[in-house]
MOPAC internal coordinates of N, CA, C and O (Angstrom, degrees):
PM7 1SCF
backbone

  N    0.0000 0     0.00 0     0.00 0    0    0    0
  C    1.4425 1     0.00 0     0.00 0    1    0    0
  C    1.5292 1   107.81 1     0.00 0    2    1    0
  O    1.2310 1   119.88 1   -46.42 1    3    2    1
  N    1.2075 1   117.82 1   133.58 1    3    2    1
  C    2.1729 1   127.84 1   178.74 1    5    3    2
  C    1.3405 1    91.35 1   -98.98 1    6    5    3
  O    1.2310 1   137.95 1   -25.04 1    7    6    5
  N    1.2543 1    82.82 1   154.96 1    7    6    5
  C    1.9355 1   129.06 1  -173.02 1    9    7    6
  C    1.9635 1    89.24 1   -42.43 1   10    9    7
  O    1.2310 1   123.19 1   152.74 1   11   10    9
  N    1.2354 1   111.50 1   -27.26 1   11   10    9
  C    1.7109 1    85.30 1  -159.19 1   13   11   10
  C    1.3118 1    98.88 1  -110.87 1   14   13   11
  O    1.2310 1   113.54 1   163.57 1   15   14   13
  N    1.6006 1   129.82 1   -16.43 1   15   14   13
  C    1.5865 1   111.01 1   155.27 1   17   15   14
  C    1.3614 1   123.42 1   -67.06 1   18   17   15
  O    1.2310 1   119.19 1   148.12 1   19   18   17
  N    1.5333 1   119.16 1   -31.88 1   19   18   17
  C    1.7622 1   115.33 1   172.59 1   21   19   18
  C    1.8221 1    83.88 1   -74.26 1   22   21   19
  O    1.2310 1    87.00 1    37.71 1   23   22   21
  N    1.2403 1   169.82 1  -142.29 1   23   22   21
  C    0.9535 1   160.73 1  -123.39 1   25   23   22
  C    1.6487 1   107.29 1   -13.38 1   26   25   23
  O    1.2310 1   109.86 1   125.52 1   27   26   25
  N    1.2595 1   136.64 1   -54.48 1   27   26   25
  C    1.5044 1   123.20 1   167.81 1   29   27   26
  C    1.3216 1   121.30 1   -64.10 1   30   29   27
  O    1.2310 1   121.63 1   163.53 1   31   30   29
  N    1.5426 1   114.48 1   -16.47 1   31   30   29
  C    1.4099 1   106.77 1   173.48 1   33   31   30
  C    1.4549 1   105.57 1  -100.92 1   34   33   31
  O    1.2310 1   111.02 1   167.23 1   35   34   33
  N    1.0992 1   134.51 1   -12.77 1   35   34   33
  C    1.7885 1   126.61 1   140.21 1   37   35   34
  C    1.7781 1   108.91 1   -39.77 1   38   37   35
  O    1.2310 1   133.32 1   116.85 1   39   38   37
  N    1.1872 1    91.87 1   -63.15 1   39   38   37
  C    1.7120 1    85.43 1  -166.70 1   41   39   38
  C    1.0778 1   109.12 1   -47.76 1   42   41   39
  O    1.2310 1   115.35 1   139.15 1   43   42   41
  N    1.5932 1   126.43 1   -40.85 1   43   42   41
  C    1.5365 1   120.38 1  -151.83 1   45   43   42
  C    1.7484 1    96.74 1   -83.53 1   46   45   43
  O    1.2310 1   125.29 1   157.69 1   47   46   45
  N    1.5583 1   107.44 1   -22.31 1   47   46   45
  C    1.6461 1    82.06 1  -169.06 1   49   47   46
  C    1.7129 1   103.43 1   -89.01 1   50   49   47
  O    1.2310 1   124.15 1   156.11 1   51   50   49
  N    1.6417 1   109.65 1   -23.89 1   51   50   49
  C    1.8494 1   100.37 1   155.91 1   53   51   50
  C    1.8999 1   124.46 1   -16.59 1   54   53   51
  O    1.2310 1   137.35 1   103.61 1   55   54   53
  N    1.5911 1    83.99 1   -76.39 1   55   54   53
  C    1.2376 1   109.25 1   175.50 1   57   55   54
  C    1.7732 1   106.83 1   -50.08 1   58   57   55
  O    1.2310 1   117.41 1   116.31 1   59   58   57
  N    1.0782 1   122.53 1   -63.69 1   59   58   57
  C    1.5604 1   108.84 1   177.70 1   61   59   58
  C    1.9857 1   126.64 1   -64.14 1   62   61   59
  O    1.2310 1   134.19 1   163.64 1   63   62   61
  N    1.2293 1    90.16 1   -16.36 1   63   62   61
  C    1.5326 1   104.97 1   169.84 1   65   63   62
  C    1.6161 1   105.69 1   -86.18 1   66   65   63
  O    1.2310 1   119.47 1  -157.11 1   67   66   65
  N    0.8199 1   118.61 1    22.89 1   67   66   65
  C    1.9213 1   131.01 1  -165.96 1   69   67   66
  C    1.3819 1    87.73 1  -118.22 1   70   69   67
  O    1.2310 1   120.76 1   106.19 1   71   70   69
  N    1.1699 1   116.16 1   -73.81 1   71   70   69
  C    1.3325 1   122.37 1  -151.14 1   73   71   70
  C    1.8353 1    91.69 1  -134.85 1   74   73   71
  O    1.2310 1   122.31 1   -86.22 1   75   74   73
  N    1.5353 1   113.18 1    93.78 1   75   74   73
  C    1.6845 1   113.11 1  -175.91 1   77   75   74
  C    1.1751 1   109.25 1   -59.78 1   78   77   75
  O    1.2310 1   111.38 1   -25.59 1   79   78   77
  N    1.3533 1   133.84 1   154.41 1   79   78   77
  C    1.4526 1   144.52 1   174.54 1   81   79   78
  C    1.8601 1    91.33 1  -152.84 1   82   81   79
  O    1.2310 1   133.83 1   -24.16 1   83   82   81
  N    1.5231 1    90.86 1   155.84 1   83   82   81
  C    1.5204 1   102.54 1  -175.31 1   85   83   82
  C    1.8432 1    87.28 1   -81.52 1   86   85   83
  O    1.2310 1   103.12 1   153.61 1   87   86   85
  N    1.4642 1   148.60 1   -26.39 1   87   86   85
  C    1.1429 1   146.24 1  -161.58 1   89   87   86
  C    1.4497 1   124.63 1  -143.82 1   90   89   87
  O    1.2310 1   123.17 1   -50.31 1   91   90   89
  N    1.4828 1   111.52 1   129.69 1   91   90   89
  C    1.3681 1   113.25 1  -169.10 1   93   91   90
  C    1.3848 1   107.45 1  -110.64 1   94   93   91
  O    1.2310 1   114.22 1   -18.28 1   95   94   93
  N    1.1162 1   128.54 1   161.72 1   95   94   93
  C    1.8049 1   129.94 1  -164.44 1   97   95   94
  C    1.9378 1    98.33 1  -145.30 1   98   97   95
  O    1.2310 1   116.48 1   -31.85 1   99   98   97
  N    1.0121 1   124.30 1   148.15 1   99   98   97
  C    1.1424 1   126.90 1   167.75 1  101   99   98
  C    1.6415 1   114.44 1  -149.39 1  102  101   99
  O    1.2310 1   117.95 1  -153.56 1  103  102  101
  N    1.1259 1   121.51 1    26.44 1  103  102  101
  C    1.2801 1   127.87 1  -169.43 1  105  103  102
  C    1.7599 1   115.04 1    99.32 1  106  105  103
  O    1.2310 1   119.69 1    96.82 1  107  106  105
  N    1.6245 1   118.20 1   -83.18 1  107  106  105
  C    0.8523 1   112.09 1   171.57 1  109  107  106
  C    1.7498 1   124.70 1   -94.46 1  110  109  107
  O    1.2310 1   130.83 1   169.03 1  111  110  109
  N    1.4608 1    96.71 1   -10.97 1  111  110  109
  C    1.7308 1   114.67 1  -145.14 1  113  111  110
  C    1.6249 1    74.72 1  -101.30 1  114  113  111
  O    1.2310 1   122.54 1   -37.45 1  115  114  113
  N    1.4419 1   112.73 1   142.55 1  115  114  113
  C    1.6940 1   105.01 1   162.68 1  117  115  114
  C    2.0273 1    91.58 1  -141.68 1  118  117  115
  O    1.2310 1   129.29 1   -18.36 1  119  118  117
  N    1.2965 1    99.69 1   161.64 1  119  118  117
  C    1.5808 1   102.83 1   157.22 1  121  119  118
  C    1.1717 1   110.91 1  -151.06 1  122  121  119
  O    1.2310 1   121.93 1   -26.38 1  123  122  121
  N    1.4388 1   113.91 1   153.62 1  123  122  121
  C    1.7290 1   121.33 1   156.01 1  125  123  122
  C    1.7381 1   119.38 1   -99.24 1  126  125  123
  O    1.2310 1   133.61 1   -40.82 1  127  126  125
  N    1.8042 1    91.30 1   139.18 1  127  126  125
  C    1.7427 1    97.27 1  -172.40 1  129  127  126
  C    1.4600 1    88.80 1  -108.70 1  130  129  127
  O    1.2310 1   127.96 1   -32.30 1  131  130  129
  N    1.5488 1   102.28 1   147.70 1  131  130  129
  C    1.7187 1   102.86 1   152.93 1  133  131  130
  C    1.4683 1   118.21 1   -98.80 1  134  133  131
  O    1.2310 1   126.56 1  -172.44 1  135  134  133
  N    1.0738 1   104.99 1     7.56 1  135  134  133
  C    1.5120 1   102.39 1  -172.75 1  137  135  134
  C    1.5760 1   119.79 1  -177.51 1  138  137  135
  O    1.2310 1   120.69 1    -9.23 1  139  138  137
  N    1.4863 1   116.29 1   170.77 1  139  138  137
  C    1.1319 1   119.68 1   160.70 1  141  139  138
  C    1.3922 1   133.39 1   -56.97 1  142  141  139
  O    1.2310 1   126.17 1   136.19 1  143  142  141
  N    1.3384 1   105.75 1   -43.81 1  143  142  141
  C    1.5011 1   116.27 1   179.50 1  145  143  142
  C    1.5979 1    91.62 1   -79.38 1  146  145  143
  O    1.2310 1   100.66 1   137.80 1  147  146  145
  N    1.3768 1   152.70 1   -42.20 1  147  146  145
  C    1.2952 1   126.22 1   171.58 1  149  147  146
  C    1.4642 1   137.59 1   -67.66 1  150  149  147
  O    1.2310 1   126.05 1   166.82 1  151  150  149
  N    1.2232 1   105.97 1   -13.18 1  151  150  149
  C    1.5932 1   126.05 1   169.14 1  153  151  150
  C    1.7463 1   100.61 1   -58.69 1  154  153  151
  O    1.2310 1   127.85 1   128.68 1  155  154  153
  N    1.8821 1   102.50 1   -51.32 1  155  154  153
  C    1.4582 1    97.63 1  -167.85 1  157  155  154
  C    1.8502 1    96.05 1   -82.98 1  158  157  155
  O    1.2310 1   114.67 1   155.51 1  159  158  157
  N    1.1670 1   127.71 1   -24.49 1  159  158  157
  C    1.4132 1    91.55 1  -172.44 1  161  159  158
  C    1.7157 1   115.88 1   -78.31 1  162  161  159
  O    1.2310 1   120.33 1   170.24 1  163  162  161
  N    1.3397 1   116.97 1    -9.76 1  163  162  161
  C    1.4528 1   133.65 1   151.20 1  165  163  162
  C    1.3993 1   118.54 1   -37.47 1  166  165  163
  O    1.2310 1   120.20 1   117.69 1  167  166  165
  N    1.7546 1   117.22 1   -62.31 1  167  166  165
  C    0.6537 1    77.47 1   167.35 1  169  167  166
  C    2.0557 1   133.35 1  -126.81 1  170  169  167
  O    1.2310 1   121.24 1  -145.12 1  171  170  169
  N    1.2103 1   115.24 1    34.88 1  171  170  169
  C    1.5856 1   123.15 1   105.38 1  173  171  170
  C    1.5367 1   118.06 1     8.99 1  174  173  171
  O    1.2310 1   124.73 1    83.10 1  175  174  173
  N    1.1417 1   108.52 1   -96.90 1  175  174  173
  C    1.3147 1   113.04 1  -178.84 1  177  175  174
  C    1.3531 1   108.61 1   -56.34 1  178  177  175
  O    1.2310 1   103.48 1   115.25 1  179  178  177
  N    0.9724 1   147.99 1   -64.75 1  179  178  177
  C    1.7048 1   158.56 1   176.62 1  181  179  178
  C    1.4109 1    98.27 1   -31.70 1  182  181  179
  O    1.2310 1   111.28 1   139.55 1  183  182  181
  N    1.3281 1   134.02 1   -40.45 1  183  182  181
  C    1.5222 1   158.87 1  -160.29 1  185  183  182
  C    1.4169 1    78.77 1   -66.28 1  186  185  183
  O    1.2310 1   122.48 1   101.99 1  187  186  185
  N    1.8845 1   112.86 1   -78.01 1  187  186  185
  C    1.4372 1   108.11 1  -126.95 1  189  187  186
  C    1.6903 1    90.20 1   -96.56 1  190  189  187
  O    1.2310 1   104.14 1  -166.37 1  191  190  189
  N    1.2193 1   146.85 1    13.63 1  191  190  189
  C    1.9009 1   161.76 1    84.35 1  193  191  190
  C    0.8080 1   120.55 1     1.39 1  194  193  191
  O    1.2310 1   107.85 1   141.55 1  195  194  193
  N    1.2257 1   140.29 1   -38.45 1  195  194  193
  C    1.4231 1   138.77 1  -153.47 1  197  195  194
  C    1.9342 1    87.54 1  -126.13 1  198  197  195
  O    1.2310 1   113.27 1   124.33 1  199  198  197
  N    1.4424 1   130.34 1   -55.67 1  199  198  197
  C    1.6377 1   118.78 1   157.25 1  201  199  198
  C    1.8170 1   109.72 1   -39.57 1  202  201  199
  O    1.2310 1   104.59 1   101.48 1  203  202  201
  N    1.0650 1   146.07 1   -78.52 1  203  202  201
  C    1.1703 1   170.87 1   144.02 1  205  203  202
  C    1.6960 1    92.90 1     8.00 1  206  205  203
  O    1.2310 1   121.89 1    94.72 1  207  206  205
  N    1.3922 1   114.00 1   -85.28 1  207  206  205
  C    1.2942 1    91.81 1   156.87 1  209  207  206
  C    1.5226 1   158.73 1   -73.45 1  210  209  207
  O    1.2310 1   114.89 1  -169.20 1  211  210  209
  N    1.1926 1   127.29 1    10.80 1  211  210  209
  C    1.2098 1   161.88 1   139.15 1  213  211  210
  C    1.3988 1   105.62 1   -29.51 1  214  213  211
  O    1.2310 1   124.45 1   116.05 1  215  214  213
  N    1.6092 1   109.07 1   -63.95 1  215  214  213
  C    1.2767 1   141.30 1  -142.44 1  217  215  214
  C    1.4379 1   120.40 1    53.36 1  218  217  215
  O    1.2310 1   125.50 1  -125.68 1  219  218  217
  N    1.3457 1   107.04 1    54.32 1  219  218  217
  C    1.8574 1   125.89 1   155.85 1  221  219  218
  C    1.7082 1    96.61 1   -93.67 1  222  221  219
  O    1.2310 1   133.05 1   -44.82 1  223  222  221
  N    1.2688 1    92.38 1   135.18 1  223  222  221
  C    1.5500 1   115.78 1   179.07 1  225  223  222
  C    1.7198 1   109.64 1   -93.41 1  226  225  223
  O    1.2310 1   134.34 1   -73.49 1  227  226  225
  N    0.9961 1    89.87 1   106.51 1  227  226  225
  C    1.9065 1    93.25 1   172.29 1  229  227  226
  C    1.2131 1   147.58 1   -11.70 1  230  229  227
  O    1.2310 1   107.82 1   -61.72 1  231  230  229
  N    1.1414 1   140.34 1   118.28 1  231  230  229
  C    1.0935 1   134.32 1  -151.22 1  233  231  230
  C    1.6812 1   116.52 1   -91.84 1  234  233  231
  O    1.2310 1   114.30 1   -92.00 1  235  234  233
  N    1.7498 1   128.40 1    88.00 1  235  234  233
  C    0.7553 1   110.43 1   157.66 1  237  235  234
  C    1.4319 1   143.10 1  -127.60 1  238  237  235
  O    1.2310 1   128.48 1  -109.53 1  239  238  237
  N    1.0547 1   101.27 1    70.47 1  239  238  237
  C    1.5367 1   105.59 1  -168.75 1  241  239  238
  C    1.7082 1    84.65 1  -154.12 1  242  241  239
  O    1.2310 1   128.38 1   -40.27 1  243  242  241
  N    2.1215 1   101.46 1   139.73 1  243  242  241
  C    1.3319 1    92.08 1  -178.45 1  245  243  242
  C    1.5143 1    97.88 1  -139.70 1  246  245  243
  O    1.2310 1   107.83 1   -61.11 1  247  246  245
  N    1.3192 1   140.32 1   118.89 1  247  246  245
  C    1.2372 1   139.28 1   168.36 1  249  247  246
  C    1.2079 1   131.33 1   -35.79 1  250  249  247
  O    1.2310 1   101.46 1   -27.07 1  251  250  249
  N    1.0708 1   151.39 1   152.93 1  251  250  249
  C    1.5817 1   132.37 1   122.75 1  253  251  250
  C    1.5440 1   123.59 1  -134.55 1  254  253  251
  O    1.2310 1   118.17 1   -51.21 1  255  254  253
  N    1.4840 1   121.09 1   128.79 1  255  254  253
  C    1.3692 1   103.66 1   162.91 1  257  255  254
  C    1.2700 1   112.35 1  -125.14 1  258  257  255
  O    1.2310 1   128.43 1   -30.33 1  259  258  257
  N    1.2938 1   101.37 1   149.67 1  259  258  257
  C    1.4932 1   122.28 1   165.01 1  261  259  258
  C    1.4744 1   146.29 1  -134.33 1  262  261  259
  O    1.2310 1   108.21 1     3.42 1  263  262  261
  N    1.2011 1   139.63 1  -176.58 1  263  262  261
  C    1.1423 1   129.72 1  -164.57 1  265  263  262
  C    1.6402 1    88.42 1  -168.05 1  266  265  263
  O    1.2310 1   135.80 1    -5.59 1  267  266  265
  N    1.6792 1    87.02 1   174.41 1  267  266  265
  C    1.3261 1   111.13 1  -167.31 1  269  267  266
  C    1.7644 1   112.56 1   -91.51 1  270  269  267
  O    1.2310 1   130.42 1   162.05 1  271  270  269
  N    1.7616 1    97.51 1   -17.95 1  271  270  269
  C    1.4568 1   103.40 1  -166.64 1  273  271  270
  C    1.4357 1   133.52 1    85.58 1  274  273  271
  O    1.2310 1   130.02 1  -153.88 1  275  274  273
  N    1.1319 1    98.28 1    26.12 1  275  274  273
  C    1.7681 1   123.21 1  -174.13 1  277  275  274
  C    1.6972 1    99.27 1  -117.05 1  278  277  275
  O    1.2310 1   120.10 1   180.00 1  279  278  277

């Protein structure tokens, strides 16, 4: 699968995470969600697919700095 069909199947589950439905349709492609939290771990995966093919390497390491503001 290329960068711009996992990119239409991002969009479509956006769009179904917008407005939840137990079923998504795309012409030929259909799926069933049970849920909110499975819509997002869908698309999760689609996320780290679409980096992967890119070839961006994952992000794990996360900074932070801060201060007090003085």
């Amino acid at each position: 699968m290329n960068v711009a069909e996992l990119r239409q199947r991002r969009d479509a589950l956006l769009t179904a995470l917008a407005a939840p439905e137990k079923s998504v349709a795309d012409g030929t492609n259909s799926a069933e969600y049970r849920g909110v939290g499975e819509l997002r771990a869908a698309l999760a995966e689609l996320d780290r697919q679409i980096r992967e093919a890119d070839g961006r390497p994952p992000v794990t390491t996360v900074r932070f700095s801060c201060s007090k503001g003085l």
